[in-house]
C-alpha positions in Angstrom: 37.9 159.8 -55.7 39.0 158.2 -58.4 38.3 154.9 -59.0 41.1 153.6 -61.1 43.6 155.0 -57.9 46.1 152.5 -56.2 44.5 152.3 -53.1 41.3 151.2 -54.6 42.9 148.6 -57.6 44.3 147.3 -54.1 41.5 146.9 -52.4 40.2 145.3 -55.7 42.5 142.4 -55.4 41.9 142.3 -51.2 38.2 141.6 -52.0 39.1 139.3 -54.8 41.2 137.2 -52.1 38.4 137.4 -49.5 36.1 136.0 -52.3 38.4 133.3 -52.9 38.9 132.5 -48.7 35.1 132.9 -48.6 34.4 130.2 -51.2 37.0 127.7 -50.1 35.3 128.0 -46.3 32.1 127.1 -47.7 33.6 123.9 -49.7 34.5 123.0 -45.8 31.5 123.4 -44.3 29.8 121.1 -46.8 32.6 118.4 -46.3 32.1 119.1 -42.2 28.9 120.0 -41.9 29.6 123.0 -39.9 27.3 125.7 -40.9 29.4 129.2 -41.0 26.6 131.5 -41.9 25.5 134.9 -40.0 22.6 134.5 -37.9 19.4 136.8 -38.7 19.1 139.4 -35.7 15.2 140.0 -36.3 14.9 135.9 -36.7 16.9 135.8 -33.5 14.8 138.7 -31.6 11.2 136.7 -32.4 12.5 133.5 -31.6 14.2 134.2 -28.4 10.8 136.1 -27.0 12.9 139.7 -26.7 11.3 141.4 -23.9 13.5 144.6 -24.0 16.1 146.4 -25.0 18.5 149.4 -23.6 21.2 151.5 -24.4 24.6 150.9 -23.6 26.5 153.4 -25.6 30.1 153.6 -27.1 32.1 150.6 -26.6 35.0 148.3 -27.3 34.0 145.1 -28.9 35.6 141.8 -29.6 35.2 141.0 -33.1 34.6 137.5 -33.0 31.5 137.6 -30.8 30.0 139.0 -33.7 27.7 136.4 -35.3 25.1 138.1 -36.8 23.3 140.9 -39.1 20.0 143.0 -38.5 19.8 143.3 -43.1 22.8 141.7 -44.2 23.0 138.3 -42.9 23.3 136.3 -46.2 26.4 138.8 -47.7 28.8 137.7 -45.6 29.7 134.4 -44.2 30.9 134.2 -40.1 34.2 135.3 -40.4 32.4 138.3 -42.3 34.3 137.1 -45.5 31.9 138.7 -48.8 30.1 135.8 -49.9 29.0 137.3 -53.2 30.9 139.1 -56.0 28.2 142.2 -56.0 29.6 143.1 -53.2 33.1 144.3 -55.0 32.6 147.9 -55.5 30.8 148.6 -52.5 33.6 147.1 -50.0 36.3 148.3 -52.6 35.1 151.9 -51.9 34.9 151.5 -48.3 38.1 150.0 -48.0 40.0 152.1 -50.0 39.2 155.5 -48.1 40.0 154.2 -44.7 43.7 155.2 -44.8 44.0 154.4 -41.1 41.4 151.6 -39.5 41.8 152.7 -35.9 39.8 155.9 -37.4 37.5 153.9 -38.3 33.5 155.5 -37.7 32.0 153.6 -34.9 29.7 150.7 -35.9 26.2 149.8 -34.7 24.8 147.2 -32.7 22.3 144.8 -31.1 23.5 142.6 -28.1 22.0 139.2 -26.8 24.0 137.7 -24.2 27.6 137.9 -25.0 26.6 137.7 -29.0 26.8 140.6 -31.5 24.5 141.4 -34.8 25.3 144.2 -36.7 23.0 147.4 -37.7 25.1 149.5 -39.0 28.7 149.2 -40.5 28.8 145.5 -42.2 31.7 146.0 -44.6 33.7 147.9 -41.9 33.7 144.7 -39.6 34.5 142.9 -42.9 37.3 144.9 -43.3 38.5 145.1 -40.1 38.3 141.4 -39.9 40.4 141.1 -42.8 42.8 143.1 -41.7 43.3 141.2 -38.5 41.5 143.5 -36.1 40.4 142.1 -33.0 38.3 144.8 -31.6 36.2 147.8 -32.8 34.3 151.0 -31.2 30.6 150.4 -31.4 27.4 151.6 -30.1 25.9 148.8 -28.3 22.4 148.2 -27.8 21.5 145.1 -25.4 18.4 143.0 -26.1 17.1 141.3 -22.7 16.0 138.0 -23.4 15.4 134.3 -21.3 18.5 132.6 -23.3 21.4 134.5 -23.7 23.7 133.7 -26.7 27.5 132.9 -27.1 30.2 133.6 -29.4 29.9 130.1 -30.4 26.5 130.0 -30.9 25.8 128.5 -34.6 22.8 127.6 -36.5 22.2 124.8 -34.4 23.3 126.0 -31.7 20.6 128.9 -32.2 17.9 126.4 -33.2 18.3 125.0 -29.5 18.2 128.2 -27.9 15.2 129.5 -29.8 13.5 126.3 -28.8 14.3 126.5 -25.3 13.2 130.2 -24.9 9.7 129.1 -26.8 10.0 126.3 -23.5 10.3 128.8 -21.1 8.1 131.1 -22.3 5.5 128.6 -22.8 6.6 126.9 -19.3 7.7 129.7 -17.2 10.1 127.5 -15.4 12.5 129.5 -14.8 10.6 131.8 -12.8 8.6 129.0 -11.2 11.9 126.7 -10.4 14.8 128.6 -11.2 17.3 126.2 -10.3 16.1 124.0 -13.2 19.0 123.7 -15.9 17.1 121.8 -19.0 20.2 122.2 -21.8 19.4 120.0 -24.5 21.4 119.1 -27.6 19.1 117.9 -30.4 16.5 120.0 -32.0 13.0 119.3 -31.9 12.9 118.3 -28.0 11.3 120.6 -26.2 8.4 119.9 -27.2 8.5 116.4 -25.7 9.5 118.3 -22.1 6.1 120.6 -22.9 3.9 117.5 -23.2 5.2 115.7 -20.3 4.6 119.2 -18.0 0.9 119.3 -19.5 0.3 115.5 -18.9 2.0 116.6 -15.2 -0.7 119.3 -14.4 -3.6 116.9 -15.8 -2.6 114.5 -13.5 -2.4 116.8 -10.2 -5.8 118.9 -11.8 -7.4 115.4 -11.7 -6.3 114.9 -7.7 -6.4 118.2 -6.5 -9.5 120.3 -5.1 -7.9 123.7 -7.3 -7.1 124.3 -10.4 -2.7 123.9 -11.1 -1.6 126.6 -13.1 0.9 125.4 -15.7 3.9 127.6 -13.7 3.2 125.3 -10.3 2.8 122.4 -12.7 6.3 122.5 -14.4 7.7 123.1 -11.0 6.5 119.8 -9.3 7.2 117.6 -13.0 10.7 119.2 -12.2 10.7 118.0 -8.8 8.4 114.9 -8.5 9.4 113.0 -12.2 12.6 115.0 -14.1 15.0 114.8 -10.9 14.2 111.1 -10.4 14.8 110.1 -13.3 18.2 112.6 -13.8 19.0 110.6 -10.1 19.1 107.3 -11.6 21.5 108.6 -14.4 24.1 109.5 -12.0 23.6 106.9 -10.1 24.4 104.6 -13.2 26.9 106.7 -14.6 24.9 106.6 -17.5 26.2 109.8 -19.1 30.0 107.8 -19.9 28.3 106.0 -22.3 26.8 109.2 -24.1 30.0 112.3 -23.7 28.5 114.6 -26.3 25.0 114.8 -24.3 23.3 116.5 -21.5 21.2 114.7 -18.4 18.3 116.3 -20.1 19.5 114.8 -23.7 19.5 111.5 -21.7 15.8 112.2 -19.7 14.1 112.5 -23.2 15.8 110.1 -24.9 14.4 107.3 -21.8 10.9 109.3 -22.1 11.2 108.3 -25.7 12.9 104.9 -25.2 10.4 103.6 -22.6 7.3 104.7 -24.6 8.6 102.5 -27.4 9.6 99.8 -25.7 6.0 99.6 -23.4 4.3 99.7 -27.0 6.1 97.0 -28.5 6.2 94.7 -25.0 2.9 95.4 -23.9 3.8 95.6 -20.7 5.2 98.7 -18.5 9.4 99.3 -18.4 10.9 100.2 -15.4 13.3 103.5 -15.8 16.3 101.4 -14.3 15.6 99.1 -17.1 14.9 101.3 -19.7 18.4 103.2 -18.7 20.3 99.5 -19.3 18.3 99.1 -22.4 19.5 102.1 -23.8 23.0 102.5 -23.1 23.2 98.9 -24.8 21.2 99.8 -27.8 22.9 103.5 -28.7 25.3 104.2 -25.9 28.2 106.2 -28.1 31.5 105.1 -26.1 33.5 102.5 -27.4 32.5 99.5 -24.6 29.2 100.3 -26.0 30.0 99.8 -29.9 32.4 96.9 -29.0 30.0 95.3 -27.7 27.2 95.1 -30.2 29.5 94.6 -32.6 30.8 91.6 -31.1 27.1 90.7 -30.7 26.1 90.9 -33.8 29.1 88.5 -34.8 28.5 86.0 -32.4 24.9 85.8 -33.3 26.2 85.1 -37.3 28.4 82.3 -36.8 27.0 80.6 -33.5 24.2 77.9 -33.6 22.1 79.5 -31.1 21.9 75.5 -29.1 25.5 76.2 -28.9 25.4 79.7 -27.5 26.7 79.2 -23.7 24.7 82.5 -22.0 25.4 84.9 -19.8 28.0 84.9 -17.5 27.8 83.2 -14.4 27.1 86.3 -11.9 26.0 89.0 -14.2 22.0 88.3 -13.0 23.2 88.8 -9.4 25.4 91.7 -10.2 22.6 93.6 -12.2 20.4 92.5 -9.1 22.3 94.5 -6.4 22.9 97.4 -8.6 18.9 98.0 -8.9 17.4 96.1 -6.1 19.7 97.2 -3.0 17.1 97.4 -0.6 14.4 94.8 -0.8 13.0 92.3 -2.6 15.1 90.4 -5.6 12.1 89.7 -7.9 10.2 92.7 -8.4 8.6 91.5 -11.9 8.2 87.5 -13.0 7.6 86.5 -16.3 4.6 83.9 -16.3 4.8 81.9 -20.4 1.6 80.4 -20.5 -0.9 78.7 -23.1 -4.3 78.4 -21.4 -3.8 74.9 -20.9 -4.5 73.7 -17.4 -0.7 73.6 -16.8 -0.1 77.1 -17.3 -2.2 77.9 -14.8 -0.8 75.7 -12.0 2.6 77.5 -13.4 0.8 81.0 -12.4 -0.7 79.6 -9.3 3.1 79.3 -8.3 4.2 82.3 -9.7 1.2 84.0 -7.1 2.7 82.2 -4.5 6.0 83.5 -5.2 5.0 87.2 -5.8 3.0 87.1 -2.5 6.3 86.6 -0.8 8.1 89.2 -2.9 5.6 91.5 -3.3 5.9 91.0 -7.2 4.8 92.3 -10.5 3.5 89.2 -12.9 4.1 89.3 -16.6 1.7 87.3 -18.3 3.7 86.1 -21.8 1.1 84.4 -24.5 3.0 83.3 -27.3 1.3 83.0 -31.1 2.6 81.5 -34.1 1.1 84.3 -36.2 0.0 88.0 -36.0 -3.8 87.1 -37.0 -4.2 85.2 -33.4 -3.3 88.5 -31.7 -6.5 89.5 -31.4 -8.9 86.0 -31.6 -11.4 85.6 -28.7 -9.6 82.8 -27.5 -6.6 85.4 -26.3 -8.7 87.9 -25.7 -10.2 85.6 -22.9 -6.2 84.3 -21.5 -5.7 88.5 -21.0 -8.8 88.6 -18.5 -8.2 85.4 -17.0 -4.9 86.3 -16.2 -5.7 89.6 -15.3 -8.4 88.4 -13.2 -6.6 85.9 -11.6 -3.9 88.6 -10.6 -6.8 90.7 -8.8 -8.1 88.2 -6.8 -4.6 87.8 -5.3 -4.6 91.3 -4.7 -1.3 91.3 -7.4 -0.7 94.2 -10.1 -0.6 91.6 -13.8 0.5 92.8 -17.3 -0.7 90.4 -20.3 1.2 90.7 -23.1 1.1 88.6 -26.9 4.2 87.9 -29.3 5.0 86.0 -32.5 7.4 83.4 -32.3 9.6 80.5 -31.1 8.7 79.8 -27.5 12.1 79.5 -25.9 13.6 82.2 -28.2 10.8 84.5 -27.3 10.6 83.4 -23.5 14.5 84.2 -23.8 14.4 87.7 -25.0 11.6 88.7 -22.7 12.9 87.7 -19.8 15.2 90.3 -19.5 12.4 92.9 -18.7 11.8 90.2 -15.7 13.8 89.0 -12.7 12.6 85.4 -12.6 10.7 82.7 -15.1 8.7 80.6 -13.5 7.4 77.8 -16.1 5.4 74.8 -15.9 8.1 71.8 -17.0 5.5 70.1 -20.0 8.6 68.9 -22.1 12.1 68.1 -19.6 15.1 67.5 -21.6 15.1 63.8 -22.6 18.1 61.8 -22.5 18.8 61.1 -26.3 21.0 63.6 -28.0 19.4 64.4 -31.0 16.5 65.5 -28.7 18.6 67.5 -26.8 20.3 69.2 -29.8 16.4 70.3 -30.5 15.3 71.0 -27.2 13.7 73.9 -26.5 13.8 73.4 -22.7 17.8 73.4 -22.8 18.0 76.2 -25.1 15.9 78.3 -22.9 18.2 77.3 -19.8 20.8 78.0 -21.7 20.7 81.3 -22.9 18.2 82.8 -20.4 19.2 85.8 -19.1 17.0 85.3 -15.8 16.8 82.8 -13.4 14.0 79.9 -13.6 11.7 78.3 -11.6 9.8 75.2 -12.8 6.5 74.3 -11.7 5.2 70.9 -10.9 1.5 69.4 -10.1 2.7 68.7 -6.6 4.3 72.2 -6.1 3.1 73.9 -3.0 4.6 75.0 -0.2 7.8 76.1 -0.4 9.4 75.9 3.2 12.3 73.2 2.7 15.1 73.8 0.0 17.7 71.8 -0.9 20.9 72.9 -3.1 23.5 70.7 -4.9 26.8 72.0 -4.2 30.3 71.6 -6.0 31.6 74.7 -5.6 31.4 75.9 -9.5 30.7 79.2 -10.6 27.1 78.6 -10.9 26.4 76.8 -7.8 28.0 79.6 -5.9 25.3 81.8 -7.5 22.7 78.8 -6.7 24.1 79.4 -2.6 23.4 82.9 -2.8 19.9 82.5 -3.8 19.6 79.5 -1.2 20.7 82.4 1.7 18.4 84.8 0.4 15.5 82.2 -0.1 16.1 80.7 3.9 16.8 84.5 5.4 13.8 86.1 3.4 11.1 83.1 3.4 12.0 81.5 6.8 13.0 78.6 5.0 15.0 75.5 6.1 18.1 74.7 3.7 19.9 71.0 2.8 23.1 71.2 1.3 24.1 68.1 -0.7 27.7 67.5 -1.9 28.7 64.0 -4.0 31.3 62.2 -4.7 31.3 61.2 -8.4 33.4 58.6 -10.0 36.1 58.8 -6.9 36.8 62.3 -6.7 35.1 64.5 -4.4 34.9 68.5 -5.0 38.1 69.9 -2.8 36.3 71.6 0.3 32.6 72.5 -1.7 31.0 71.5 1.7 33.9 73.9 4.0 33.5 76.8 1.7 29.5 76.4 1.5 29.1 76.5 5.2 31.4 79.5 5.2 29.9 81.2 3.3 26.1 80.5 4.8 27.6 81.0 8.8 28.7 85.0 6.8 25.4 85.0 6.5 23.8 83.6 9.5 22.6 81.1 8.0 22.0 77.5 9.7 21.8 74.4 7.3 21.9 70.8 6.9 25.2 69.3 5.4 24.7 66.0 3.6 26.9 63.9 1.8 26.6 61.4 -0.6 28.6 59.0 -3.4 27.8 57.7 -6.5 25.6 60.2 -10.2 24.9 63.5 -9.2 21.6 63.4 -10.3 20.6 59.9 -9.1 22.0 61.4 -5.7 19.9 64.6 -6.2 16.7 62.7 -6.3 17.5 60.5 -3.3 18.1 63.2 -1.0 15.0 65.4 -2.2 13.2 62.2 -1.1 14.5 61.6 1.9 14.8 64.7 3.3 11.1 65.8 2.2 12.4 68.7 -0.1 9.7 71.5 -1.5 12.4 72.7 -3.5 15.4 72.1 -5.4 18.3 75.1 -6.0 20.9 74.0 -8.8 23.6 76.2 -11.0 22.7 76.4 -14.7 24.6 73.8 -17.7 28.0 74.0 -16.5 30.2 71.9 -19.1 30.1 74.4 -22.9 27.3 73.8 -24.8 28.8 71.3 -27.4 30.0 68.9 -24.1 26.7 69.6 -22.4 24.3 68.4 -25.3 26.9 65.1 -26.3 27.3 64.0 -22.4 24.4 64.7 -20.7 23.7 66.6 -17.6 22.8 66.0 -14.2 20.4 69.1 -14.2 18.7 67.2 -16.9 17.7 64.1 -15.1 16.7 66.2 -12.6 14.7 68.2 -14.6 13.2 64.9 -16.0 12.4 62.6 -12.8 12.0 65.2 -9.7 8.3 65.9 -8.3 9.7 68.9 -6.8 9.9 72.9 -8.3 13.5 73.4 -9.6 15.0 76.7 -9.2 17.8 76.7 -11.7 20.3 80.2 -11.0 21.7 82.2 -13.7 
């Protein structure tokens, strides 16, 4: 034919616009980051462990499930637009001789799921495509593989799959527990699901009389420590805060969370905890950046003597939402410095966990990395630890660098109560209580505390002060939980300050205690809320003392005083100060 013909100066200029279409698609795909390159079929075949292939004959095709090429991947781009200029002749040629494209030869290829790759016939689906076909006759020949593809499937998208078959070839999970659905979105992650099966069938070789094949062993990880953990993710509605990613995105991002976290705390994370921790840290929706943001700006232009804490009622609420059957202090944080008052503070804490059937969390705080590892701390870890045997208790010891209170504060959210030996109480000058670290730490602590005195003992008579604020509604809780979990006795005390007594504090506490069958002592008395405090822990032979946190902001709270503070400085008595 001759080449200079009409038909083929057209199909000159149709490849020369395809060109140009080709190039300005793969200006967009930089700017997007959307790769639109043809997947290799032989790259595809190894990767996704082809164990097969048969015939399927002459059929009609969609075009666009067409993604890929057996030899001539890197000509054309996805929409099979030429993405080089040698091309020219070659499609020119084949172009021009097709007078009529539904006579168009039949073209060859491979199948993998719903996916195409072309043998045989590249420049007639380039062609074809555009022209604006839709479909073409081919021979199709299907590849049977463990991960089907899609007409969607890109590079990544490939990546993924050829990662998971790798998985499940290495696994044989599917065969072993086919209802398992392990979709993941990020490359690189399967891996991580490998080593956790393999650590999985170490640990049931190690109890078991038989050997576990790997098959049995990724079944029971499936069953005994994925689904668990995919439980509490629905249960917390975690995936909101990640739209874009799969449970099993979400299961080895924790895996990967809580390892980090354990190494840097020293201690172990629970999973409930480790899912909070990470929604706050990356969670994607917009509560989640709003918030850090608004962190991060708050913690810029606030003192942190005048930050004013967590909101009264968040402890409790985070409380029922992971503790709704049992015991409300799993885990206590024990601060301690070797000296003897430490140790009456973990003497306490004991005495507490007994009753709740606790974890302790032993905190040693340096003021530098090179006392990490002296013998002196080296000998508070297996005193602690020791200590924490003998009372038949599970203890964690764990070292950091840094303010005490700040420290203390930023720990204690990996706990569910402080107890602390009360060394320095909050004196009654304020320029010591603009530096005190005592305040500071009630302040801002995100936990509740407990604080431990020579003469603490027993703990079988409480007594709560009562004004019906915020806080002291949260200190009644804890005084119904303490009486209907510890078989304790309860005082309530209500006072008339300066004239004025709280509008029905005493009506609504007893309300609220009779909702919960409780049975306590009403009291009453006029005059300082503190002074009145201290008289009635005296008369009444109190263990212990319930009170709500600072209640007045922070600037009124360090000018004027506070009655938690004078307790805090004069009672003889543990005070358990609610969050």
């Amino acid at each position: 034919m001759e080449q200079q013909s009409p038909r083929y100066r057209i199909a000159l200029d149709d490849f020369r616009r395809a060109r140009r279409k080709a190039a300005l698609q793969e200006v967009v795909s930089r700017l997007t980051g959307h790769d639109n390159a043809l997947l290799s079929f032989e790259e595809a075949r190894q990767r996704l462990k082809a164990s097969g292939e048969e015939k399927r004959g002459l059929q009609r095709i969609p075009l666009k499930s067409i993604i890929g090429s057996v030899g001539r991947y890197s000509d054309f781009n996805r929409n099979f637009l030429p993405r080089k200029n040698a091309q020219l002749l070659r499609w020119a040629k084949v172009k021009s001789v097709l007078r009529d494209l539904d006579e168009m030869p039949p073209i060859q290829v491979y199948q993998i799921g719903e996916a195409y790759f072309v043998l045989d016939g590249n420049h007639r689906v380039s062609i074809a495509r555009e022209r604006g076909l839709e479909e073409m006759q081919a021979y199709v020949t299907e590849i049977h593989t463990k991960v089907p593809l899609t007409p969607e499937t890109d590079l990544n998208d490939f990546i993924l799959k050829s990662e998971y078959a790798e998985f499940l070839a290495n696994t044989n999970i599917d065969e072993s527990c086919p209802q398992a659905s392990l979709n993941i979105t990020a490359p690189g992650r399967y891996k991580l699901l490998e080593k956790h099966i393999h650590l999985h069938q170490q640990q049931m070789n190690a109890e078991s009389d038989k050997e576990v094949s790997a098959q049995e062993a990724a079944c029971d990880w499936h069953r005994e420590v994925y689904l668990p953990v995919i439980q509490v993710i629905k249960n917390r509605g975690i995936l909101r805060g990640f739209p874009k990613r799969t449970e099993t995105d979400l299961y080895v991002w924790m895996a990967e969370h809580q390892e980090k976290l354990e190494e840097n705390l020293g201690w172990s994370v629970g999973v409930d905890d480790v899912a909070d921790d990470l929604v706050n840290q990356r969670g994607e929706g917009i509560k989640q950046r709003l918030t850090r943001f608004v962190k991060r700006i708050r913690a810029a232009i606030i003192p942190p003597i005048l930050e004013p804490g967590p909101q009264p009622g968040k402890w409790r609420e985070d409380q029922l939402a992971t503790h709704a059957a049992g015991h409300l202090f799993t885990h206590i944080l024990v601060p301690f410095n070797g000296k003897e008052q430490s140790w009456q503070a973990l003497e306490q804490a004991i005495r507490v966990a007994l009753r709740e059937e606790s974890h302790l969390l032993g905190l040693h705080i340096v003021e530098n990395e090179s006392e990490r590892e002296s013998d002196f701390v080296k000998s508070l870890a297996e005193q602690f630890e020791a200590r924490c045997q003998d009372a038949g208790l599970v203890g964690e010891f764990a070292v950091d660098v840094g303010g005490i209170a700040s420290t203390i504060n930023a720990r204690a959210r990996w706990s569910d109560l402080v107890v602390l030996y009360m060394a320095h109480p909050p004196e009654s000058q304020i320029s010591s209580r603009l530096s005190s670290g005592i305040r500071s730490l009630i302040q801002r602590c995100p936990r509740p505390i407990l604080t431990v005195h020579p003469t603490s003992r027993k703990l079988k008579r409480f007594l709560i002060a009562y004004d019906g604020s915020p806080k002291a509604k949260e200190a009644i809780y804890m005084a119904a939980y303490f009486v209907g979990r510890w078989e304790a006795s309860l005082v309530v005390l209500t006072v008339t300050e300066n004239g004025s007594k709280p509008p029905w504090a005493a009506f609504r506490a007893k309300r609220y205690l009779d909702s919960q069958n409780i049975t306590a002592k009403f009291i009453h008395k006029n005059g300082e809320v503190g002074e009145s405090i201290l008289k009635a822990v005296e008369e009444e032979e109190i263990d212990m003392i319930l009170m709500g946190g600072y209640s007045r902001k922070p600037v009124a709270e360090v000018i004027l005083g506070s009655a938690l503070d004078e307790v805090l400085r004069n009672a003889k008595q543990p005070v358990f100060i609610c969050r």
